[in-house]
C-alpha positions in Angstrom: 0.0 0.0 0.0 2.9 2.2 0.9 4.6 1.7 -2.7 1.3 2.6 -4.5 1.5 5.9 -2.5 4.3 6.8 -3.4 4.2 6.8 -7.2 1.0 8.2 -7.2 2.3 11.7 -5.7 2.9 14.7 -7.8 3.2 14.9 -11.7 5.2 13.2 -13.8 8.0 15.1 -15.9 6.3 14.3 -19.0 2.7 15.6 -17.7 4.3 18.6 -17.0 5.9 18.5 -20.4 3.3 18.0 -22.3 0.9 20.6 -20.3 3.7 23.2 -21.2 4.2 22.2 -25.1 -0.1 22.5 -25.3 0.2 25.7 -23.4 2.6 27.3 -26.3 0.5 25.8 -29.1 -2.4 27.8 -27.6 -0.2 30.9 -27.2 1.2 30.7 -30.6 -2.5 30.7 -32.1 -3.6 33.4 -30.3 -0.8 35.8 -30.8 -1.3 34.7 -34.3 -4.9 36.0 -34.4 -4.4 38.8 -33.1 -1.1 40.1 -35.4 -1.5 38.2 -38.4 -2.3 40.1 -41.7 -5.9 38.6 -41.2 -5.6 39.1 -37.6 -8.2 41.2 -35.0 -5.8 44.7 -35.3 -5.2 44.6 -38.7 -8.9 44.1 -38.9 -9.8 46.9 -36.6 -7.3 49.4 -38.5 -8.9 48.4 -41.8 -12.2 48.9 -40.4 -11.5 52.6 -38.4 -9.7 53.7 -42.1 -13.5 53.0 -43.5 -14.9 54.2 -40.8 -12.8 58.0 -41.2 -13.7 57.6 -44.7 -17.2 57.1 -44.8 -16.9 60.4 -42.4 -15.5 62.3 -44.5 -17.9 61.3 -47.2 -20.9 62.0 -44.9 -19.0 65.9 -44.4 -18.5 66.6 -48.1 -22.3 65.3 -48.7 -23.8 68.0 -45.9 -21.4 71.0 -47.3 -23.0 70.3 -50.9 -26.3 69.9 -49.9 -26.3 73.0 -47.6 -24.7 74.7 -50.9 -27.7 73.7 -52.9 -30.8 75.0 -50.4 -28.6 77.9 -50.3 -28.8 78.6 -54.0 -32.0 77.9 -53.8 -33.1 80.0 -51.4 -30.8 82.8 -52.8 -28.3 82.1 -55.8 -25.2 83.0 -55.7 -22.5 84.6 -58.3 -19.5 82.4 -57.2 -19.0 78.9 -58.8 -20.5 76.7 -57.1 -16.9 74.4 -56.1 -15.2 77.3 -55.1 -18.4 78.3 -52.3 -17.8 74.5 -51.1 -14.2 74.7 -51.2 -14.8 78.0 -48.5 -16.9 76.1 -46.9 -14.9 72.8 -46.7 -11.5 75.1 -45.8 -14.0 77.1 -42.9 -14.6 73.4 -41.0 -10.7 72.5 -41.0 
């Protein structure tokens, strides 16, 4: 009974092995989803980039349609681009 207690205590070098090689594996993946060129930042810059973008669209899309009821309501003898270019340089 005494022998059976004794090689039962504690873990084996090779459980402890393996537990540490399944440990990097796992690490490996995960720093690999996260900085891969298909990984979560990359993802996350691509999306903020479209997401500045689609801003700036939104922006350039109120200036001209503010410049159109404005014409319309009283028209105007400057070009119409160079009155949004005013505008556009008035919001920087």
């Amino acid at each position: 009974m005494k022998k059976i207690l004794k090689q039962s205590k504690g873990i084996t070098l090779i459980a402890l092995v393996i537990t540490i090689i399944i440990l990097l594996i796992l690490a490996g993946t995960a720093i690999s989803m996260l900085t891969g060129q298909s990984g979560i930042l990359s993802k996350g810059e691509k999306a903020k980039e479209r997401n500045k973008k689609a801003e700036y669209e939104e922006e350039i899309y109120y200036i001209i349609t503010e410049e159109r009821a404005e014409r319309i309501e009283k028209p105007k003898e400057e070009y119409f681009i160079i009155s949004i270019k005013s505008k556009i340089d008035e919001k920087d």
